[in-house]
N, C-alpha and C positions, 0 to 999 in steps of 0.2 A: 581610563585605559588600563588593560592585561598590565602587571612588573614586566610580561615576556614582552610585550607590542613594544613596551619601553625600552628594554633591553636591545634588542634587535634593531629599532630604527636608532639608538648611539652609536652605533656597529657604520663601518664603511660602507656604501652602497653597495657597491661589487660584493662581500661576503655577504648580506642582506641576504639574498635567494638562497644563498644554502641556507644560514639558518631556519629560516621561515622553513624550508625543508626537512630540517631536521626534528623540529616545533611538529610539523604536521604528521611527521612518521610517527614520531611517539607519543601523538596523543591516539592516532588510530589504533595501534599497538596497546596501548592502556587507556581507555576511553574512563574509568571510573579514578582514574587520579588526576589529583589538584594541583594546577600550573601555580606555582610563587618561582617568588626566587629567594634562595639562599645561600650562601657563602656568596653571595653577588654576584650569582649564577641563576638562569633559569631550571628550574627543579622541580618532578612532580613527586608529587606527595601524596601517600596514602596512609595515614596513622603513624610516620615518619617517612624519611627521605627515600624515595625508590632510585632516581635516576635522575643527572645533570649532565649541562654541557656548557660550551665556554669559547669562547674566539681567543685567539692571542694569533702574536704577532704572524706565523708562519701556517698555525694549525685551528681547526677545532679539535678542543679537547670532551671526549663522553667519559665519564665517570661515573659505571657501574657496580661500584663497591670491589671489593677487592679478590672475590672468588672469579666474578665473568670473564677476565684476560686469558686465565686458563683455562676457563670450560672450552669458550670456543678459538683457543692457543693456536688451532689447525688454520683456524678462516682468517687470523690475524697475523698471520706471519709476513706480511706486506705494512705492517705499520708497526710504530712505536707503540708499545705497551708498557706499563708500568704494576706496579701493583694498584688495580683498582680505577685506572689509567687507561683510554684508548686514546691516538692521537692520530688524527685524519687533518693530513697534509692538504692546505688549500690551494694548491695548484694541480690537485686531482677529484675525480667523480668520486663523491660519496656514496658507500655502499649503503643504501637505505636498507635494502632488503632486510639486511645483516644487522643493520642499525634499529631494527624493527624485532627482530630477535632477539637482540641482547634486551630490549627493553621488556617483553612479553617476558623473558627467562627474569629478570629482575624484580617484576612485579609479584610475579608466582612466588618467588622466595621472601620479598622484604615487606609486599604491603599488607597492614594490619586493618582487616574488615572488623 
C-alpha cells in the first residue's frame, strides 16, 4: 500500500474525502512527482521536497515552502497563513482550484529534473 493510502485511512473517516481530494488535486497538478511521506506528512517529491499537507485537529495544513503565502497573499486572505503555511479550516469547502495552483507554482520553482 501508497505511505499516502496509509496515511489518509489513520485520518477520521469524515476528514478521509478531503484528503483523498487533496491527494488527487495535486497529483494531477504535478503528475511527474513522487508521492512519500515525510516530516510524517504526505509529500511529493521531485529531486527534493515540492509540496505537503497534514490533518490536525481543526484544519488541514499545505505547506508550500515559504515564498507561496505571499505570491498568491490576495487569493489567501480568508485563511491562516504562515510563513510557508496554509491552513484550511475543516469545516469549510476546500479551494482545490487554488490548491492546484499553488502546487503547479511549486513545482516550477522547487523540482529538480
Amino acid at each position: 500500500m501508497n505511505p499516502i493510502d496509509e496515511y489518509i485511512l489513520r485520518q477520521d473517516e469524515a476528514i478521509q474525502p478531503k484528503l483523498q481530494a487533496i491527494r488527487e488535486t495535486i497529483r494531477a497538478a504535478i503528475p511527474d512527482a513522487q508521492e512519500k511521506v515525510s516530516y510524517q506528512m504526505p509529500t511529493y517529491w521531485k529531486g527534493r521536497n515540492i509540496i505537503h499537507f497534514a490533518v490536525f485537529k481543526n484544519h488541514i495544513g499545505l505547506y508550500p515552502g515559504g515564498e507561496a503565502p505571499a505570491v498568491f497573499a490576495s487569493r489567501l486572505k480568508d485563511y491562516k497563513t504562515g510563513r510557508g503555511t496554509i491552513q484550511f479550516p475543516l469545516d469549510r469547502e476546500l479551494p482545490l482550484d487554488l490548491i492546484s495552483e499553488i502546487a503547479a507554482w511549486c513545482y516550477e520553482r522547487y523540482a529538480k529534473v
